[in-house]
FIKEGU-167535 format. One record per residue: residue in three letters; z, x, y of N, C-alpha, C in turn. Coordinates in steps of 0.2 Angstrom, whole numbers, plus 5000, padded with zeros to 4 digits. Example, Ala and Ser with C-alpha at 12.3 -4.5 7.8 and 13.67 -1.06 7.14 Angstrom:
ALA503950664972503950624978503950664984/SER503550644989503650684995503950645000/
END
This chain:
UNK587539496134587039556134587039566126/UNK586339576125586139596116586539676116/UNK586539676108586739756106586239816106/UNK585639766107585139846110585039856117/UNK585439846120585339836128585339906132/UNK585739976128585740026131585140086125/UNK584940066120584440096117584040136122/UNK583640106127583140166129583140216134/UNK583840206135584240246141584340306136/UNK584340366144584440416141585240456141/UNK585540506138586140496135586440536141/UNK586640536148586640556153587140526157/UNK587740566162587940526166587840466170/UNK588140426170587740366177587340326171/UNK587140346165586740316160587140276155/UNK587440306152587940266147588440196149/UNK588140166144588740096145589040086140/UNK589740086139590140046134590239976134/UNK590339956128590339906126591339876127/UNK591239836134591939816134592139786127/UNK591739746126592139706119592139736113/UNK592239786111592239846106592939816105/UNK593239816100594039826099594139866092/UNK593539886087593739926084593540016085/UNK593740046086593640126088593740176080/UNK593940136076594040176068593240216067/UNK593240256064592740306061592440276056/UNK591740226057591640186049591240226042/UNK591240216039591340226032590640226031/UNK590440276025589640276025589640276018/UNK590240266013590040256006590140216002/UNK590140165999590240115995590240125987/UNK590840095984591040115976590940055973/UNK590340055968589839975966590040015958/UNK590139985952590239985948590640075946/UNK590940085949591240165950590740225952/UNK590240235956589740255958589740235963/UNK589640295970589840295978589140275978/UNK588740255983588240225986588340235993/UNK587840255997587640236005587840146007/UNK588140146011588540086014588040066019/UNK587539986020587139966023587339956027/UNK587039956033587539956044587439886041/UNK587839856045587939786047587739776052/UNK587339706053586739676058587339666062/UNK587139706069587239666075587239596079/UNK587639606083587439506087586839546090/UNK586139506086585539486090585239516088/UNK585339556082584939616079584439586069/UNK584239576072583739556064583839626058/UNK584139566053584139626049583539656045/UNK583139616046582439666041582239716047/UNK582439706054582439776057582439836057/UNK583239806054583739866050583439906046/UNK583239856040582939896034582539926036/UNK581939906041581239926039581440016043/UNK581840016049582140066051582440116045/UNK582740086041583040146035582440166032/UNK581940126030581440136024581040206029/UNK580940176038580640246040580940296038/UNK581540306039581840366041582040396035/UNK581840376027582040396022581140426021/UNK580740386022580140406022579940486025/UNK580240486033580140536036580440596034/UNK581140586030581540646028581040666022/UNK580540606018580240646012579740666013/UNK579540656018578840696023578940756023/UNK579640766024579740856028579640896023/UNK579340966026579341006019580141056021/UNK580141066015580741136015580541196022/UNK579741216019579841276024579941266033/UNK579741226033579941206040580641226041/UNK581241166039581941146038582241226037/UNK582141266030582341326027582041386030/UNK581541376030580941456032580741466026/UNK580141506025579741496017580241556017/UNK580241526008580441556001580141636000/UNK580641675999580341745997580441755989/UNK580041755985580041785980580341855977/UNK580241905982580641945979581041965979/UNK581642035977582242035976582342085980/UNK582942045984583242085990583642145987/UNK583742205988583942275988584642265992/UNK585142305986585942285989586042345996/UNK586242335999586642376005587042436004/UNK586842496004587342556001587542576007/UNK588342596010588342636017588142706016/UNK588242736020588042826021588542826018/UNK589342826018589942876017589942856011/UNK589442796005589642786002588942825996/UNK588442815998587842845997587942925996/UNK588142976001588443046001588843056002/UNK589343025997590043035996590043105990/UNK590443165991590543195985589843245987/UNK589343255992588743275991588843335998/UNK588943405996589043446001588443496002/UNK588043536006587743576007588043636008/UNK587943686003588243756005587743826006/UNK588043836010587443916014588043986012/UNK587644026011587844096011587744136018/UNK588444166020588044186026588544256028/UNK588644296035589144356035589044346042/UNK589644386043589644396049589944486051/UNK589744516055589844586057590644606062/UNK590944636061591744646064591644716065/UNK591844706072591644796074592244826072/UNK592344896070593044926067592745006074/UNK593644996077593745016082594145096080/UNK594045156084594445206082594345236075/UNK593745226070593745266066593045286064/UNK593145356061592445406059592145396054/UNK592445356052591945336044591645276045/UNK591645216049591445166048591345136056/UNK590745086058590645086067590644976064/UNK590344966059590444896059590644886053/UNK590844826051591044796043590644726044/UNK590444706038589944646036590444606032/UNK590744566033591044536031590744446027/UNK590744426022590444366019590844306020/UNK590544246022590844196023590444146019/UNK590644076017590344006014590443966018/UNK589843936021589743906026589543836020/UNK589943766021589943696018589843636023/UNK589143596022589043556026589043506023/UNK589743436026589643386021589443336025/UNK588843306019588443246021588943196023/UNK589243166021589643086022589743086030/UNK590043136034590343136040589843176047/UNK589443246041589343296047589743336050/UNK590243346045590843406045590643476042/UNK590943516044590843566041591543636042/UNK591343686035592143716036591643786034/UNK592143826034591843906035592443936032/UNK592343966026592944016020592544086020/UNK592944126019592944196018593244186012/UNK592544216007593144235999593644266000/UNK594244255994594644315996594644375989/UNK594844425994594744505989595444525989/UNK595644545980596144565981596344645984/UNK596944645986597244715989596744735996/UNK596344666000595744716005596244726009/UNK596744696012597244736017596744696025/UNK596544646023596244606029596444516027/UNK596644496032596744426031596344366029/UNK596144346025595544296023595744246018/UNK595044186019595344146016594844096020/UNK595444016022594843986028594944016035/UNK594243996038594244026043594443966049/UNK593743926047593743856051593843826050/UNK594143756050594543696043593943666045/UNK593943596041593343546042593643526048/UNK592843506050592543456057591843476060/UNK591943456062591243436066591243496073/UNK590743546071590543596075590243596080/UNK590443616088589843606096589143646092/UNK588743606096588043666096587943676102/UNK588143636108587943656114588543656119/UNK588643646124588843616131588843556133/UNK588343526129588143466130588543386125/UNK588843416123589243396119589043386109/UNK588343396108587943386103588443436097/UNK588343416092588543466087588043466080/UNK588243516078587643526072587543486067/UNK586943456067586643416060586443476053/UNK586143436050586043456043585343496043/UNK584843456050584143476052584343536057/UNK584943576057584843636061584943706058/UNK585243676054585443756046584643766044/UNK584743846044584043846038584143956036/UNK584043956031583944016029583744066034/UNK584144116036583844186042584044166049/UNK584344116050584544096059585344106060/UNK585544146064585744116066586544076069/UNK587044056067587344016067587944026071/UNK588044006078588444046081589044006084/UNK589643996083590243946080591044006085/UNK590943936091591643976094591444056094/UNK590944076097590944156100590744196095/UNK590844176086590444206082589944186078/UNK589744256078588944226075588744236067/UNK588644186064588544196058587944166055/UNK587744266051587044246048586744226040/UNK586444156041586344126036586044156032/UNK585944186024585644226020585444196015/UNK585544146012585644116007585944036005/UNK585643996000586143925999586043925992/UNK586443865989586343855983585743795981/UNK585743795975585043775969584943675974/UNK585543635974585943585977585343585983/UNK585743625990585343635996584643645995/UNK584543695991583643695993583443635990/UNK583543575985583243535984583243485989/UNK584143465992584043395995583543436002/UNK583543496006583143516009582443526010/UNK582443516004581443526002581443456003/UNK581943416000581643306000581643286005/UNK582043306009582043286017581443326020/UNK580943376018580543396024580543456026/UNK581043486026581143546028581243616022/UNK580643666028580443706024581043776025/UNK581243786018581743836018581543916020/UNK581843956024581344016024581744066018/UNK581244126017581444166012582144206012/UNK582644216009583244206007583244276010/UNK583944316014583944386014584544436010/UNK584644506010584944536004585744556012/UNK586244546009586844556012586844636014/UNK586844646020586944716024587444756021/UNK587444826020588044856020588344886025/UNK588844916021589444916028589144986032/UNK588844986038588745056042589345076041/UNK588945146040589245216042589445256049/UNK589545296051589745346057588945386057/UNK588845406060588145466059588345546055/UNK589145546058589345626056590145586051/UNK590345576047590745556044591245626042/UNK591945616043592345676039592345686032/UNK592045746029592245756023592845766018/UNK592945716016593545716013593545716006/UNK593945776001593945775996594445765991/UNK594545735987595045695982594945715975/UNK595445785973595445795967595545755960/UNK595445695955595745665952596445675947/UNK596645655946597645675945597345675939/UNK597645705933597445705926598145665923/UNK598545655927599245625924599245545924/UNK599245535920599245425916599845415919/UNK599845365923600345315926600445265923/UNK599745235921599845185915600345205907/UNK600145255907600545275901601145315901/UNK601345295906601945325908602645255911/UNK602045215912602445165913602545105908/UNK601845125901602045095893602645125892/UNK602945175892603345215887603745245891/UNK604045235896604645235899604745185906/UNK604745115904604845075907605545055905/UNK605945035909606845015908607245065904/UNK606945155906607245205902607445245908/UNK608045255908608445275914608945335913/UNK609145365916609445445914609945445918/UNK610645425918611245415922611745475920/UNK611945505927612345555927613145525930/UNK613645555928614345535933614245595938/UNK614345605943614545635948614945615952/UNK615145675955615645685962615445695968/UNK615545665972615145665980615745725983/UNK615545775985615945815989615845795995/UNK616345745999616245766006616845796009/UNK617045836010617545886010617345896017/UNK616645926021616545936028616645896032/UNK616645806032616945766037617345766038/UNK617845726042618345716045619145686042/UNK618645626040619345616033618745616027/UNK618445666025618245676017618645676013/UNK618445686008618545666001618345675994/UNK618445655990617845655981618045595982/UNK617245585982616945505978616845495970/UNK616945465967616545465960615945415962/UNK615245435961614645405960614145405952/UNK613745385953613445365949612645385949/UNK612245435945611545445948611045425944/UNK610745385946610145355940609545375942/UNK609145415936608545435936607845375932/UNK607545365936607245315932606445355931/UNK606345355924605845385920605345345922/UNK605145285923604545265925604045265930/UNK604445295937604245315940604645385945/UNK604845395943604945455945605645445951/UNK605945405952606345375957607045415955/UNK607445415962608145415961608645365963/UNK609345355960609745295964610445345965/UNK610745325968611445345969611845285970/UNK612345285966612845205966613545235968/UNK613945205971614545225973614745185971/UNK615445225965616045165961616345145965/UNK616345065964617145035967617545015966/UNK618045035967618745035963619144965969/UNK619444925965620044905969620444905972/UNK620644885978621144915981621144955986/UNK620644995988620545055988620145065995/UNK620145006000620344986005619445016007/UNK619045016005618145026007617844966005/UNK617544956010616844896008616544916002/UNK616444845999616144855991615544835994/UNK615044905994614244905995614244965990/UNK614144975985614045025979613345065980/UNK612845045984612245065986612345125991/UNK612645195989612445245993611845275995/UNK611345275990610545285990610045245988/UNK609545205990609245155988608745195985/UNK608345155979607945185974607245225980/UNK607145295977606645315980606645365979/UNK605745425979605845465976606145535983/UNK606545595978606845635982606345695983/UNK606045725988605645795989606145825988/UNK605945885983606245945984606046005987/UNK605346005987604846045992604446065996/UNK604646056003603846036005603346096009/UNK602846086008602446126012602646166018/UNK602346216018602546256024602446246030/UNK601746206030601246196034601846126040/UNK602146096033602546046037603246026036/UNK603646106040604246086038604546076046/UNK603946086050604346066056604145996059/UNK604045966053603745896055604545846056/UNK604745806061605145776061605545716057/UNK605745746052605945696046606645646049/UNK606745666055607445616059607045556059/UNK606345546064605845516066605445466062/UNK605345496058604545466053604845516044/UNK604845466041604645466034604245526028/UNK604245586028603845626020603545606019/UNK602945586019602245556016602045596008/UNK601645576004601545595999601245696001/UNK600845686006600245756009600745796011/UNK601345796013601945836015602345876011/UNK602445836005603045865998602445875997/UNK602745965992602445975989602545985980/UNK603345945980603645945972604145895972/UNK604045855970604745795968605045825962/UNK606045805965606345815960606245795951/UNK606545815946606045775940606645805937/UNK606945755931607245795925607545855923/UNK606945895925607345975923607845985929/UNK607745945935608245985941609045955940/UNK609245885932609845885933610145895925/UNK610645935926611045965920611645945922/UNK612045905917612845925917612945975916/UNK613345975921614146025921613846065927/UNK613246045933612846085936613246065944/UNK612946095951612846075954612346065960/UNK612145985962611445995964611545965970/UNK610845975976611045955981610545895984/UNK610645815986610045765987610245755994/UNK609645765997609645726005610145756008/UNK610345826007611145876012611745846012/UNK611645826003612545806001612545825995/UNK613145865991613145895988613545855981/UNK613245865977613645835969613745865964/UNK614345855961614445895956614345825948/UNK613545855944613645825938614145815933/UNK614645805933615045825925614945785918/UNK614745735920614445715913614045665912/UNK613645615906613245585907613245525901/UNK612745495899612845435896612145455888/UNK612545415884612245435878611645445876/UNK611145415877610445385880610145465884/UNK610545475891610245555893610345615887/UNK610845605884610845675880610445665876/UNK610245625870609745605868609145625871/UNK608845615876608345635880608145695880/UNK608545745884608745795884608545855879/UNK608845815874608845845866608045855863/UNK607845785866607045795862606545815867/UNK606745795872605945835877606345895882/UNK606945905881607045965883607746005880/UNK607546035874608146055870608446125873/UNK608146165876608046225880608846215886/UNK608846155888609446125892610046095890/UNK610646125889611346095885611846065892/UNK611946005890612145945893612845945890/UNK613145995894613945985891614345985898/UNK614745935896615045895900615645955905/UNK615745975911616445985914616945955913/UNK617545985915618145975918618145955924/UNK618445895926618745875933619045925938/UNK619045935944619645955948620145925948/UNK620645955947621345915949621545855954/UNK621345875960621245845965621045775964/UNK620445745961620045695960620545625958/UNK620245575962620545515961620345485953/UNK619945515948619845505943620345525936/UNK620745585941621345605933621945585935/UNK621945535942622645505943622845455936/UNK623645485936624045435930624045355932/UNK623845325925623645265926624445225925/UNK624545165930625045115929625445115926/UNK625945135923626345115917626545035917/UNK626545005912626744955911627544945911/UNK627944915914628644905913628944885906/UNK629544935905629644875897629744805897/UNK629844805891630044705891630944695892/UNK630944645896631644635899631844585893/UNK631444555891631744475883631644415887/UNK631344405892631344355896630744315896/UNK630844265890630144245886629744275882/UNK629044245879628744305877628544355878/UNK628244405875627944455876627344465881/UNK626844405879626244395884626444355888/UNK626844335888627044265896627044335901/UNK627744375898627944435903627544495907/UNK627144505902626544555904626044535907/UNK625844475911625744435916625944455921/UNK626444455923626844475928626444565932/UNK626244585928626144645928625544635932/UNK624944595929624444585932624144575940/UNK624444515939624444475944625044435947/UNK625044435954625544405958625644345958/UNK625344305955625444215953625244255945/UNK625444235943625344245934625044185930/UNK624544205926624244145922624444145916/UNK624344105910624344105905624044135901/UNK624244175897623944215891623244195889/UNK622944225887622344185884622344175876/UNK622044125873622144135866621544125863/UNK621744155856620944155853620844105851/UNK620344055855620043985853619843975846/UNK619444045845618944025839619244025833/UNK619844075834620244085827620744015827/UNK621044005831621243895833620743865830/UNK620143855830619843805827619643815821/UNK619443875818619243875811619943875806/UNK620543915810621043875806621543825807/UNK621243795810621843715810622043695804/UNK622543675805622943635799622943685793/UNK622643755793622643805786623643825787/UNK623843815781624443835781624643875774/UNK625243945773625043965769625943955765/UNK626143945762626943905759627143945752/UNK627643955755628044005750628643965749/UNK629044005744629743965741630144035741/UNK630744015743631044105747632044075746/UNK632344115743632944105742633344155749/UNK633844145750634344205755634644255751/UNK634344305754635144355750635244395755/UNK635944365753636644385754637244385753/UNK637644425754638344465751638644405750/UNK638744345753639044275753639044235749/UNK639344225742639244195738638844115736/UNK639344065745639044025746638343995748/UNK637944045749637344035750636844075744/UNK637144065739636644095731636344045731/UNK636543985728636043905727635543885734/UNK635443925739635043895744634343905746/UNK634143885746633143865745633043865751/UNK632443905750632143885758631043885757/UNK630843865760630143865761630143885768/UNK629443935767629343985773628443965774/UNK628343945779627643925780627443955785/UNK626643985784626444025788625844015789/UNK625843975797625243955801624543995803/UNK624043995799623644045802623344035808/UNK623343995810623143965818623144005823/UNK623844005824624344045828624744115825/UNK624644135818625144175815625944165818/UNK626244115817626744085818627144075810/UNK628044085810628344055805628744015805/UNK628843965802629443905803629743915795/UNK630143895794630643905789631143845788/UNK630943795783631343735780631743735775/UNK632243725776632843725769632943665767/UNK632743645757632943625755633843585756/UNK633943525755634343495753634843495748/UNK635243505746635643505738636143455737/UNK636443425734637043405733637843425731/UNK638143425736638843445736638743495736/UNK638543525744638543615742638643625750/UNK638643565754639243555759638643575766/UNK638043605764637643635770637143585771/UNK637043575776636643495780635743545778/UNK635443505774634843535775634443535782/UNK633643555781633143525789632843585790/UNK632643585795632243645799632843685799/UNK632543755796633143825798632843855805/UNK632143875805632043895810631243875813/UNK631143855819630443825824629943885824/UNK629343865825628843885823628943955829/UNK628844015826628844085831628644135827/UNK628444185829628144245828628744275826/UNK628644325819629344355820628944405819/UNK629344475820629144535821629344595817/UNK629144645815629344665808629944725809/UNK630544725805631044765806630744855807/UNK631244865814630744945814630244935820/UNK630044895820629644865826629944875835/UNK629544915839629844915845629744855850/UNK630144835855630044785859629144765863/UNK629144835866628644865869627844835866/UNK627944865856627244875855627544825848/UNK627644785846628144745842627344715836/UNK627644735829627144725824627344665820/UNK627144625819627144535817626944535810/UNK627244485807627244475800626344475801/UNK626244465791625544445791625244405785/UNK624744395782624844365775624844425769/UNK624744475770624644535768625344565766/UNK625944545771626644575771627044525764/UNK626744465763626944415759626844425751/UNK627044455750626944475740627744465735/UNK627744435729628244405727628544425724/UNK629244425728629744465726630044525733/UNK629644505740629744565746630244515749/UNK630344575753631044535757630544535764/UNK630944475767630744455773631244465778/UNK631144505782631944485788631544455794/UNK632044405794632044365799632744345805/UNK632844395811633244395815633844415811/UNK633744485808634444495803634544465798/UNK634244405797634244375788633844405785/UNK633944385777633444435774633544385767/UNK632844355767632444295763631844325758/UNK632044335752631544345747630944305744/UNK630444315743630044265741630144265733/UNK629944185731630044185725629344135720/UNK629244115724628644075723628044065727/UNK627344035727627044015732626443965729/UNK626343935735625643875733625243925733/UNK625043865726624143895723623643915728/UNK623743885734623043885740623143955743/UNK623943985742623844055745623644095741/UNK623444085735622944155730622344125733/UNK622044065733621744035733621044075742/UNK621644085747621444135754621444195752/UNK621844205748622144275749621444305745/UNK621144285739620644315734619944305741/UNK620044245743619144245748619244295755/UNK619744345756620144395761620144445758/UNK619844465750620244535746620144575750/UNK619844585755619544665757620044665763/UNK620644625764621244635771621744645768/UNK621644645761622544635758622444655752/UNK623244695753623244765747623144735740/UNK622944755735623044745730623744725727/UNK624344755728625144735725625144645727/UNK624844655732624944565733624744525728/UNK624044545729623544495725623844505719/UNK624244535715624244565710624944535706/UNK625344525712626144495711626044395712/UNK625444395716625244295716624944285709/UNK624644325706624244315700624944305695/UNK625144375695625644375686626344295690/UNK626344275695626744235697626544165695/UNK625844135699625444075696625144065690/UNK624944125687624344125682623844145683/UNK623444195678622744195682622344145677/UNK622644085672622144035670622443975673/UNK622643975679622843925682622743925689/UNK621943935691621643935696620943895697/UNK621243835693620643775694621143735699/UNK620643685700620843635708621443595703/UNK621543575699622143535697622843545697/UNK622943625695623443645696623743665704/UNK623043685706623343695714623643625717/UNK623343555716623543515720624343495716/UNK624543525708625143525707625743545710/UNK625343625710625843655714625943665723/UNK625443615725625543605731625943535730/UNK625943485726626543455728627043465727/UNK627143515723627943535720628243555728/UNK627943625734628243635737628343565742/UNK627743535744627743465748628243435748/UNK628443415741629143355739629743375741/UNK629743455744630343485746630443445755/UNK629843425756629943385765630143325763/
END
């Protein structure tokens, strides 16, 4: 059978014949590489197939492909320039339409007023077809505002439809969740995209006022001639504090309180503070009267009005207490409790003095009775059992702490030390040749006491005595008065625990303190270091001489 035996069959089941003697099935090749340059690969002649067949076949079918035009194959060519694709959210992004509009709130229960017109901003944004509804807000109106309807997409019917951008228009209408709001106005924005889209704007309208009642109560308000502003420039944090005694003496287990009464000048207020004392077995709540102003007299008309009930209003008093009503050494009465002032604080007298000199602020006497002239704690003596401030801890507190010390005087004198040369005198012959150095720590106000060394004099040199506070003869346990640099002039005696050590010398660096200190230390001092060192031997050379004269005694 030839290789064109199945050509004019159609491509059909029942139609197709294979070629049993096929034994190649690979996917052949249609490019050929002739001098490095791919080429079209020429079929190879069949068994029984003429090859000028072949060719004259390729020459048609390259013929026919240059026969073809484009527009057939492609579709005709358009010349001109396709326009890019903008979407809507991206085209009216940022592009909102705003309407002025109000809506009417009926006001219930009152004679002055039957509606209120309230204004709201109606915003329609293009991108989605959402829209939100704000009420400006007004300070102090005492109504809530602000937004009303967040964004979204508002019904217009039943039908499920919601409002487009072609249902807004100046003077209609716009009725949102059971309220109706009417459009009065937009901004410069709206009327234009409005007018380019088509749509005619109607003429804008002027915002309603608020209706009246037909018969309104006449109400008359005299204006106050007294500056609150100027009163609260010029006595703003200026307060007038009295001590009193709270008599409660009519309760059950009464008593005297001592309290505290502040008057505050800036508005006219009262306070009552209850002192609290430790121990003393009451809730620490010091707050007996919270700030606020006291009536002292009210109208006639309203004194049977129930103040157990309901609060004094301004139209009831017809006098707030003021300054003139409080005088030390007086007795006055707030809210049916009764105080005695006995004195006050530096500041009120002052006061007093210049806007009301007419009134003398002189202090009482206590009652006896009062918890404020009980004898204060005595302190126990000192038993010797450690020192002074360890001991008088004890007194304080039931765990006892450690003294406190003065830090800052510790660091600005460290390492400052002030060094004397100081002999014994004593009736004891054997102790005439014996030297000592007396060093006095400003740190601590502390002394330590170093005895030279001698030869063949039989007494073992070294520390005489460890660094302590000694205290000055004559001095009681109780109230004990401590050496000082001031005590140290040459040629005084020093006792020290029944010794008694004369100074005889001292380092250059104690004139040296003691002149940058002359206004603590008496003249006889300054006066006996001077004829002692020199007064022409108070440059840095000499001092660092006579500082190692004492030093080389260590």
């Amino acid at each position: 059978m030839s290789g064109n035996w199945n050509s004019g069959l159609p491509f059909l089941p029942g139609y197709a014949f294979y070629d049993v003697t096929k034994s190649a099935f690979h996917r052949p090749q249609t490019l050929d590489y002739k001098n490095g340059y791919a080429l079209p690969r020429r079929p190879t002649v069949g068994i029984g197939q003429d090859p000028l067949f072949s060719e004259q076949l390729i020459l048609q079918e390259i013929s026919k492909l240059s026969s073809e035009t484009p527009a057939i194959t492609y579709g005709s060519f358009d010349q001109s320039v396709v326009e890019d694709f903008i979407p809507a959210h991206v085209a009216l992004d940022k592009k909102v339409l705003r309407f002025y509009a109000y809506f009417q709130e009926n006001i219930l229960f009152s004679p002055e007023e039957e509606c209120r017109a309230r204004p709201v901003v109606i915003y329609y944004y293009l991108e989605d077809d959402s829209m939100c509804i704000i009420e400006p807000v007004v300070e102090n109106s005492g109504m809530p505002q602000g937004k009303r309807i967040k964004r979204q997409r508002l019904p217009k019917n039943e039908r499920g439809e919601h409002y487009q951008w072609k249902d807004l228009n100046i003077g209609m209408d716009l009725e949102v969740y059971g309220v109706k709001y009417r459009i009065t106005q937009c901004d410069a924005f709206t009327k234009e995209f409005m007018e380019s889209e088509g749509i005619v704007l109607n003429d804008p309208e002027p915002m309603p006022c608020v209706t009246r009642g037909k018969n309104p109560r006449p109400s008359y308000t005299t204006p106050s001639e007294f500056d609150n502003k100027q009163q609260f420039l010029t006595m703003d944090r200026k307060v007038l504090r009295f001590f009193a005694l709270w008599d409660d003496a009519d309760s059950l287990f009464g008593e005297t309180r001592p309290v505290t009464i502040q008057y505050y000048l800036v508005d006219d207020t009262v306070e009552i503070r209850e002192i609290h004392k430790p121990n003393s077995g009451r809730d620490p709540f010091p707050v007996l009267m919270r700030r606020q102003k006291l009536p002292k007299k009210i109208k006639p008309e309203s004194e049977t009005f129930p103040r157990c009930v309901l609060e004094v209003s301004t139209a009831e008093v017809d006098e707030y207490y003021s300054p003139k009503d409080f005088q030390a050494g007086q007795r006055i009465t707030l809210l049916g409790r009764h105080f005695l002032l006995y004195d006050c604080d530096g500041f009120t007298k002052e006061y007093y003095q210049k806007n009301h000199p007419d009134m003398k602020m002189n202090p009482s006497e206590l009652p006896k009775n009062t918890d404020l002239l009980r004898e204060k704690k005595e302190v126990p003596p000192y038993n010797g059992f450690g020192s002074l401030e360890d001991s008088l801890q004890n007194c304080f507190s039931l765990i006892p702490e450690p003294p406190k010390k003065n830090v800052l005087k510790m660091l600005e004198n460290d390492h400052k030390v002030l060094r004397y040369s100081a002999r014994l005198d004593s009736q004891n012959p054997e102790d005439e040749g014996r030297r000592f150095i007396l060093s006095y720590f400003l740190s601590n106000d502390m002394i330590s006491i170093y005895e030279k060394s001698s030869r063949n004099s039989g007494i073992i040199g070294g520390q005489f005595l460890e660094k302590t506070r000694i205290p000055k003869p004559g001095s009681t346990l109780d109230n004990p008065e401590f050496y000082s640099p001031a005590d140290f002039a040459i040629g005084a005696t020093v006792e020290v625990f029944s010794r008694r050590f004369v100074l005889t010398d001292a380092d250059h660096y104690v004139l040296m303190y003691l002149e940058s200190n002359a206004s603590q230390i008496p003249c006889q001092t300054l006066d006996s270091l001077r004829q002692k060192l020199g007064v022409g031997t108070t440059n840095n050379q000499s001092a660092d001489q006579n500082g190692k004269k004492i030093e080389s005694a260590f």
